[in-house]
DSSP file (Angstrom, degrees, kcal/mol; ACC not computed):
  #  RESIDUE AA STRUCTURE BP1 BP2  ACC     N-H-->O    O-->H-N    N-H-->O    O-->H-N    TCO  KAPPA ALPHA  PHI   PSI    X-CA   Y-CA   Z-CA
    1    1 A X              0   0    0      0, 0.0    22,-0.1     0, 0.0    20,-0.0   0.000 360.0 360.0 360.0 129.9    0.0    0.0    0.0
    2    2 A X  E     -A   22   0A   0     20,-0.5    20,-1.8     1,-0.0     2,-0.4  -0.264 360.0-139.2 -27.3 129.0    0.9    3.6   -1.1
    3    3 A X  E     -A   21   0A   0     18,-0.2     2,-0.6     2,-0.0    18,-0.2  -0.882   9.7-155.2 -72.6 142.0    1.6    6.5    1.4
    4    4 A X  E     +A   20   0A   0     16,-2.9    15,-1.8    -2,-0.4    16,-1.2  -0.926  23.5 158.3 -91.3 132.6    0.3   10.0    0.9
    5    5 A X  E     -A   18   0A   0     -2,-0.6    13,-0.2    13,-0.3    14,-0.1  -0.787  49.2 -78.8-153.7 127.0    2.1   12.7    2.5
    6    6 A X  E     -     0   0A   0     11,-0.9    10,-1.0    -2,-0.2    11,-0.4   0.161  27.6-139.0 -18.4 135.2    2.0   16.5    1.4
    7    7 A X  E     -A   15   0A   0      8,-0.2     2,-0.5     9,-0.1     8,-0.2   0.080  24.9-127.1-104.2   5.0    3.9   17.4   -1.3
    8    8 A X  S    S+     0   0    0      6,-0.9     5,-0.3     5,-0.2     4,-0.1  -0.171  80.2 116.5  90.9 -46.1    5.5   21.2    0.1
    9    9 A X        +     0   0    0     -2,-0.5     2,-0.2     2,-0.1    -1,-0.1   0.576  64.7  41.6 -67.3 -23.2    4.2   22.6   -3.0
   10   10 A X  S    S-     0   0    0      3,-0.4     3,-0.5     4,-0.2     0, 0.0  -0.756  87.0-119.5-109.8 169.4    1.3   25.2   -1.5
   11   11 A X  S    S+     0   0    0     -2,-0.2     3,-0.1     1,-0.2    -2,-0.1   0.185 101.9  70.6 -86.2  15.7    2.1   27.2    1.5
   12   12 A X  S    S+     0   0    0      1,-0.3     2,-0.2    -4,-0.1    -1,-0.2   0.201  98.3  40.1-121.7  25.8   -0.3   26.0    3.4
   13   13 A X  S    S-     0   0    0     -3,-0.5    -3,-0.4    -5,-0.3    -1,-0.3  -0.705  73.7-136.2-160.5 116.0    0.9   22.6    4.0
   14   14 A X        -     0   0    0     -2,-0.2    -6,-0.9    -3,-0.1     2,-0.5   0.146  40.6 -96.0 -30.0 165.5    5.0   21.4    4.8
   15   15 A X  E    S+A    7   0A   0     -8,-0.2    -8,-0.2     1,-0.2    -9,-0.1  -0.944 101.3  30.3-118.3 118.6    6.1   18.6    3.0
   16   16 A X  E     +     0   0A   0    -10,-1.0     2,-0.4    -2,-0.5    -1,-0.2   0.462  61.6 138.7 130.4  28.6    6.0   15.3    4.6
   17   17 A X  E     -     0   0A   0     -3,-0.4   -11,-0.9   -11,-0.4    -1,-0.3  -0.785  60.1-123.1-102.4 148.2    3.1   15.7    6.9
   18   18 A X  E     -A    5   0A   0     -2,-0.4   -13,-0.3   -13,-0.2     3,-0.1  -0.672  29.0-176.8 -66.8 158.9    1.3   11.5    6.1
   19   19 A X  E     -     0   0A   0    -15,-1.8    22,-0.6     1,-0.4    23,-0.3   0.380  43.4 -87.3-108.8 -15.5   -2.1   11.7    4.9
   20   20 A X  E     -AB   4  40A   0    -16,-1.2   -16,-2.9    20,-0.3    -1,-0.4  -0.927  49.5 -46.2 151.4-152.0   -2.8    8.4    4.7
   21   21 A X  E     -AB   3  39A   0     18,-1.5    18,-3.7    -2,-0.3     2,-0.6  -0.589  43.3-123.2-108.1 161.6   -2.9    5.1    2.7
   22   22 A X  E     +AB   2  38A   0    -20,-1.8   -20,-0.5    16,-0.2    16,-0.2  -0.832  32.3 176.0-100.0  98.8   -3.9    4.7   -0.9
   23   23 A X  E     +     0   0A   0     14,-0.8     2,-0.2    -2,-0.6    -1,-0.1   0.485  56.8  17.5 136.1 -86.5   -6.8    2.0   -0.9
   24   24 A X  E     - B   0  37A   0     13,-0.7    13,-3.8     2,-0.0     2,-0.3  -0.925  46.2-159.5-141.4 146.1   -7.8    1.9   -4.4
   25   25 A X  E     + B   0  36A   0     11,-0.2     2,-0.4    -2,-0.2    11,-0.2  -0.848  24.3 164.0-128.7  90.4   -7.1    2.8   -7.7
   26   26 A X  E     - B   0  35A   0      9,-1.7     9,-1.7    -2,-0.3     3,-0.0  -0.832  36.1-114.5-131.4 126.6  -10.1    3.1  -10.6
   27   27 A X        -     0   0    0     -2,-0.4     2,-0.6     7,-0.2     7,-0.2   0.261  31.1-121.8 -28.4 165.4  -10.1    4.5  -13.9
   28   28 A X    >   -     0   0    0      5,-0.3     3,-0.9     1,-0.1     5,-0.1  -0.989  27.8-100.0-123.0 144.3  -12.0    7.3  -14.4
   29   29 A X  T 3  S+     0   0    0     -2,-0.6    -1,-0.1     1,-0.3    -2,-0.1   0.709 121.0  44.6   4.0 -79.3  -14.7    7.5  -17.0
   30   30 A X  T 3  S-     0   0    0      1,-0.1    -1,-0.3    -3,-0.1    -3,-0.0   0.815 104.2-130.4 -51.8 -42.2  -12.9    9.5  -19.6
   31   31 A X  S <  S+     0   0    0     -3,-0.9    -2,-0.1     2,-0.5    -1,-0.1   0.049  84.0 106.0  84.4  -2.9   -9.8    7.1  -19.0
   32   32 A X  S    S+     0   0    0      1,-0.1     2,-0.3    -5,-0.1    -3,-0.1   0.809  75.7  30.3 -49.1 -48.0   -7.9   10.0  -18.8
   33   33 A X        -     0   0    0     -5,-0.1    -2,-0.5    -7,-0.0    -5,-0.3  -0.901  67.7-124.2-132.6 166.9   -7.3   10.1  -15.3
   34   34 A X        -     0   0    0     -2,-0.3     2,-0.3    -7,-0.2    -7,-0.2  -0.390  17.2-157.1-100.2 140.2   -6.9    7.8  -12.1
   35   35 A X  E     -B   26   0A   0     -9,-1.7    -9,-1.7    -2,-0.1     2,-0.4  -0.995  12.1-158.5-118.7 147.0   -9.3    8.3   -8.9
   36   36 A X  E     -B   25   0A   0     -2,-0.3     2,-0.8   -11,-0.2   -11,-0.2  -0.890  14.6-146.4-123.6 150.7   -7.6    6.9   -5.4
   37   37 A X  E     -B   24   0A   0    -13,-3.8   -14,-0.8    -2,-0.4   -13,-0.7  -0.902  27.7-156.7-108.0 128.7   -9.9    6.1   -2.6
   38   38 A X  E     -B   22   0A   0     -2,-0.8     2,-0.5   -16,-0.2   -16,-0.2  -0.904  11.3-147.9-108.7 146.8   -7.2    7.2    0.9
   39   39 A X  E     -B   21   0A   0    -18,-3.7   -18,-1.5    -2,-0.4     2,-0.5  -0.869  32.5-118.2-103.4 136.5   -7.8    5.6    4.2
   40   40 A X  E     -B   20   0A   0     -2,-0.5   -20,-0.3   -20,-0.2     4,-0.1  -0.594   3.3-138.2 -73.6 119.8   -6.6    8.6    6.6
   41   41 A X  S    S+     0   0    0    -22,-0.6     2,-0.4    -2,-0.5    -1,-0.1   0.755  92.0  78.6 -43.6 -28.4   -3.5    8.0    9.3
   42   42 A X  S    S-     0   0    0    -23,-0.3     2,-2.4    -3,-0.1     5,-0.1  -0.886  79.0-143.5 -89.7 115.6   -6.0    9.9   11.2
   43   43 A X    >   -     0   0    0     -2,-0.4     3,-2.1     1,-0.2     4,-0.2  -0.447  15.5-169.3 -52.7  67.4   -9.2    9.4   13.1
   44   44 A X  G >  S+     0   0    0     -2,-2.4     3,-0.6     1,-0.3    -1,-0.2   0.740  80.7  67.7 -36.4 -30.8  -11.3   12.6   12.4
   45   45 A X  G 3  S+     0   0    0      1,-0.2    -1,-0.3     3,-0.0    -2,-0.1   0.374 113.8  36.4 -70.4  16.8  -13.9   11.6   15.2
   46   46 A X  G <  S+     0   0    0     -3,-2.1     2,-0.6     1,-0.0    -1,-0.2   0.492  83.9 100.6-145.0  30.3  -11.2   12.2   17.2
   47   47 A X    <   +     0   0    0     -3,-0.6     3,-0.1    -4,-0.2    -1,-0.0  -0.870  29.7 168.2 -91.6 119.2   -8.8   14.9   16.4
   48   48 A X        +     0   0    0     -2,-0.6     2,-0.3     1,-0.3    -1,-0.1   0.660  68.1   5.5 -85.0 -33.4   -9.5   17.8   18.3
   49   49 A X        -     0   0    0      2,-0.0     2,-0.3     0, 0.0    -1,-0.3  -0.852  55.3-169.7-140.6 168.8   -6.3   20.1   17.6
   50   50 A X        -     0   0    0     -2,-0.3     2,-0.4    -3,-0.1    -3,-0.0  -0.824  14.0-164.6-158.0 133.8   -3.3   19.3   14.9
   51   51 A X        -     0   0    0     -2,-0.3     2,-0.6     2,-0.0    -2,-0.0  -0.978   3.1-160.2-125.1 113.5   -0.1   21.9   15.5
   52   52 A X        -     0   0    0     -2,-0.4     2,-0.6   -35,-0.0   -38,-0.1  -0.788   1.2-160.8 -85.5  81.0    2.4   22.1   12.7
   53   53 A X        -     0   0    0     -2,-0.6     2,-0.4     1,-0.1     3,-0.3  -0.449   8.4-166.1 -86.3 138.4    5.5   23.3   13.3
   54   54 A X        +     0   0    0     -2,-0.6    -1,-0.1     1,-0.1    -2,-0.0  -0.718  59.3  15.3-109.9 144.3    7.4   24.5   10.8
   55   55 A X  S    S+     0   0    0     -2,-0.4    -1,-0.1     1,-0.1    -2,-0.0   0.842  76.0 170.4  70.5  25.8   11.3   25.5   10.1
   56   56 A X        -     0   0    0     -3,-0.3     2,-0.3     1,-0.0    -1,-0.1   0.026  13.7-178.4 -50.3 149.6   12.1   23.7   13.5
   57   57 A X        -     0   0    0      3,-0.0     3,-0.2     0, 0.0    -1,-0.0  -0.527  23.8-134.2-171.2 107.5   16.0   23.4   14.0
   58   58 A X        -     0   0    0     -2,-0.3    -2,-0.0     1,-0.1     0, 0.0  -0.271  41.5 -86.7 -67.2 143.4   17.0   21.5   17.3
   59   59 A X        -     0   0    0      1,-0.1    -1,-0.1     2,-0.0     2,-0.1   0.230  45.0 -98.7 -36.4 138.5   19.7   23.3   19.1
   60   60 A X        -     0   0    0     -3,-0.2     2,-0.7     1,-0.1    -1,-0.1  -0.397  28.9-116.8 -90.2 175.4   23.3   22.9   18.5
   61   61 A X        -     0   0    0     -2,-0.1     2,-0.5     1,-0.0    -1,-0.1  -0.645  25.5-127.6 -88.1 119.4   25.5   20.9   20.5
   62   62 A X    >>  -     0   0    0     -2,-0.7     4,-0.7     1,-0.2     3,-0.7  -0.643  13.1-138.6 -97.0 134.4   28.3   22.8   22.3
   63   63 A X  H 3> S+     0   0    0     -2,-0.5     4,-0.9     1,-0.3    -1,-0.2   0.579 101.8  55.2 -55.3 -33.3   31.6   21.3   21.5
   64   64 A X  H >> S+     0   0    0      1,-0.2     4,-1.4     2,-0.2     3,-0.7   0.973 107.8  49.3 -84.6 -37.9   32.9   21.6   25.1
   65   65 A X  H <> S+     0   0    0     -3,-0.7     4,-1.2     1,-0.2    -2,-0.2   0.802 111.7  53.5 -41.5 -35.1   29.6   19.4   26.7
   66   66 A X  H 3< S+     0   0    0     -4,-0.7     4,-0.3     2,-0.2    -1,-0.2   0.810 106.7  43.9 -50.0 -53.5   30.2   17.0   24.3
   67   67 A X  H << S+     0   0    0     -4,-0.9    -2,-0.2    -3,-0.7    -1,-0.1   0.636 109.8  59.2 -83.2 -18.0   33.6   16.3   24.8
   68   68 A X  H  < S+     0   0    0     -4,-1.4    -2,-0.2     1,-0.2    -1,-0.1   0.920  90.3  67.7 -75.1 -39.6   33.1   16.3   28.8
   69   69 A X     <        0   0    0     -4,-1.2    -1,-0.2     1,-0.2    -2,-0.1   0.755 360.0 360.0 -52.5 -19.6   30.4   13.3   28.9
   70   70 A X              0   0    0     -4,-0.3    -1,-0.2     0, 0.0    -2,-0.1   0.637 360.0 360.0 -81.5 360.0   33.5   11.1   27.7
């Protein structure tokens, strides 16, 4: 099975957040295009809040703390 996850490309979503798994895969009428049925990583009856942080960058390590723990 497939993952979705956000593709960065609008500004209103990072890239890499999952969205879930791809299902199914059916033709479309025309045959032009594909429709995909996703099952969501997420339980919507029970999401209450979602926080995205973006442009995160964990602290650096300072050289002499590092070198003391040995």
């Amino acid at each position: 099975n497939d993952r979705v996850i956000s593709s960065g490309l609008s500004v209103t979503y990072p890239r890499g957040i999952d969205i879930g798994v791809v299902k199914n895969i059916s033709p479309e009428p025309s045959g032009l295009l594909l429709s995909a049925d996703i099952e969501p990583v997420v339980n919507f009856d029970k999401l209450e809040e979602v926080l995205i942080i973006t442009g995160f960058q964990p602290p650096e390590t300072v050289q002499g703390a590092e070198d003391s723990e040995n």
